[in-house]
N, C-alpha and C positions, 0 to 999 in steps of 0.2 A: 553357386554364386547368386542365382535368382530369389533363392529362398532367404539366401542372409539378407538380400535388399528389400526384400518386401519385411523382412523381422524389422530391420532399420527405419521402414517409414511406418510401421507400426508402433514402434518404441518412438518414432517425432510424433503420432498423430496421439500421444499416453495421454489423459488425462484422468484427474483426482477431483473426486466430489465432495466438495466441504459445504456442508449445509445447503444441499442440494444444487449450489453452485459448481459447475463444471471449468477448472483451470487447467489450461493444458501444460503436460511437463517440462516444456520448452517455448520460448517465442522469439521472435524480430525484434529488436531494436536500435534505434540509432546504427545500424550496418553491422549489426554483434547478435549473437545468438545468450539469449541468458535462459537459466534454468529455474523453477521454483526453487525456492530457498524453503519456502513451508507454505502454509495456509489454515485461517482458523475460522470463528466466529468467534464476534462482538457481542458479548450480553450484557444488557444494563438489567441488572438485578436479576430475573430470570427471562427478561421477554430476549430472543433473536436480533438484534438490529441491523448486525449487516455479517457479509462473510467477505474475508481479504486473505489476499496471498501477495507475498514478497517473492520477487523476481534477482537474481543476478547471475554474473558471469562466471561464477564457482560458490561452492556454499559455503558459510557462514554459518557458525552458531553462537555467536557473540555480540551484541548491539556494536561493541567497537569494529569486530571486523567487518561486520556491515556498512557502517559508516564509513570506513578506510578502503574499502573496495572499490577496486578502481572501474572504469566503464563506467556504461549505463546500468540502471539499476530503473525496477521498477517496483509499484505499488498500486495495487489493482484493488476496486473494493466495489464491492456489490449489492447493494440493498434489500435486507429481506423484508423489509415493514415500512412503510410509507414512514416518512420523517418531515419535519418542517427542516428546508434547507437554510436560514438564518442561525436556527438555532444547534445543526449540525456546524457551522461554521463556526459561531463562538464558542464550540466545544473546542473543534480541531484549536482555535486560536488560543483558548485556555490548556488547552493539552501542551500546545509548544509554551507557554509559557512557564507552568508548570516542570519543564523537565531541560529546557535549552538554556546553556548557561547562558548569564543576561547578555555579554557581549555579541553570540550568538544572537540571539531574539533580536536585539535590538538591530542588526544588520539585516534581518530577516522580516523587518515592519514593511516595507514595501509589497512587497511579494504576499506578504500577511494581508492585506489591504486588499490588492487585486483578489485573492484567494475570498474574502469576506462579501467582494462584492459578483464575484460571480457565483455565490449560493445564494446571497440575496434573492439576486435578478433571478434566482430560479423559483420562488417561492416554495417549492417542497419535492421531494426527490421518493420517489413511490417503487416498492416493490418489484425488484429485477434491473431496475436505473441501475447504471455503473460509471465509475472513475475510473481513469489511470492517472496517478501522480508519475513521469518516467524523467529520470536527471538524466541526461546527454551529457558527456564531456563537451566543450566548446561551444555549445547552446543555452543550454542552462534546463528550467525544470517547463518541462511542455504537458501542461493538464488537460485531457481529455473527457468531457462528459459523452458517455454513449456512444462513443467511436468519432465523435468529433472535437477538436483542437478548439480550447478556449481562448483564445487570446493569442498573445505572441509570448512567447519560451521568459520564466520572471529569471533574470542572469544572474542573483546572486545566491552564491553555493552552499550559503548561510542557511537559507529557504528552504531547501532540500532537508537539508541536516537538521532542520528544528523540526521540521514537519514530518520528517522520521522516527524523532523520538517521542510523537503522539504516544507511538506504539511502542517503540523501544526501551525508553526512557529508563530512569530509577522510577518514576510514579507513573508506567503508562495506564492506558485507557481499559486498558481488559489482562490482567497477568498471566490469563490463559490464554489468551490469544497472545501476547509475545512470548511465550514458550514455543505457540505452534509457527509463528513466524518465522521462529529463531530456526525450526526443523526438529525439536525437541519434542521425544514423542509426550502429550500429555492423557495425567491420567482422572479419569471423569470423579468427581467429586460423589460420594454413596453416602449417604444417613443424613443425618439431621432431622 
């Protein structure tokens, strides 16, 4: 009996290193236990830019059933290369625009707003910096830089869901990385 408990909190303490970034196979959330769903790296052309893992409460390998899953859900992302955080913001803001239907977007400009202005206020997000984007049922979406809480929870569910299909989208931001997101094993690109 001792042995299976200590395998059990061996298997809680798992984690997986995606681009040198360590995510553990499970976390806390909102009073829920979620699992990775996957984890990848963001390349803009060939440089690193950041490494993310997708969190929820059973796995998903589908954008839809991601979005349709119910709980908390999270979105963890990690920075491998110093960035200007303005300019990571009107990306995410074009990401959602890009992929959120308009109705969508358009209920999600508030939240779009706060979200533009607390990258701002940051001037640039450098090397191991990390986010958590985490939806809460009955809170709304509560964004974390570096372990601490930006602001107060943005409540509409819109925000969540646009700002998911950065990645998920039909046009997301890295299609290697929504594979790995998805939990889909991908396979490295050889020649050229």
């Amino acid at each position: 009996m001792f042995a299976f408990a200590l395998a059990g909190a061996a298997a809680a303490q798992a984690v997986v290193d995606v681009g040198g970034v360590k995510y553990p196979t499970s976390v806390g959330i909102g009073g829920s236990s979620l699992l990775l769903n996957g984890a990848g790296v963001r390349y803009r052309f060939v440089v690193r830019v950041y490494s993310a893992g997708l969190y929820l409460a059973a796995k998903a390998g589908t954008p839809q059933a991601v979005l349709a899953a119910p709980g908390p859900k999270r979105m963890h992302v990690t920075m491998l290369r110093e960035i200007d955080a303005e300019q990571l913001g009107r990306l995410f803001t074009r990401g959602m625009q890009d992929n959120a239907p308009k109705q969508t977007f358009s209920k999600s400009i508030p939240g779009t707003l706060r979200l533009a202005e607390m990258f701002s206020a940051r001037k640039k997000l450098t090397a191991g910096e990390h986010f958590s984007v985490d939806w809460i049922p009955g809170t709304g979406t509560v964004i974390s830089v570096n372990g601490k809480q930006e602001g107060p929870p943005i409540v509409e569910p819109e925000f969540f869901q646009a700002l998911m299909l950065i990645w998920l989208g039909a046009r997301p931001a890295d299609a290697q990385l929504k594979e790995a997101l998805l939990g889909r094993e991908v396979k490295p690109v050889t020649g050229q």
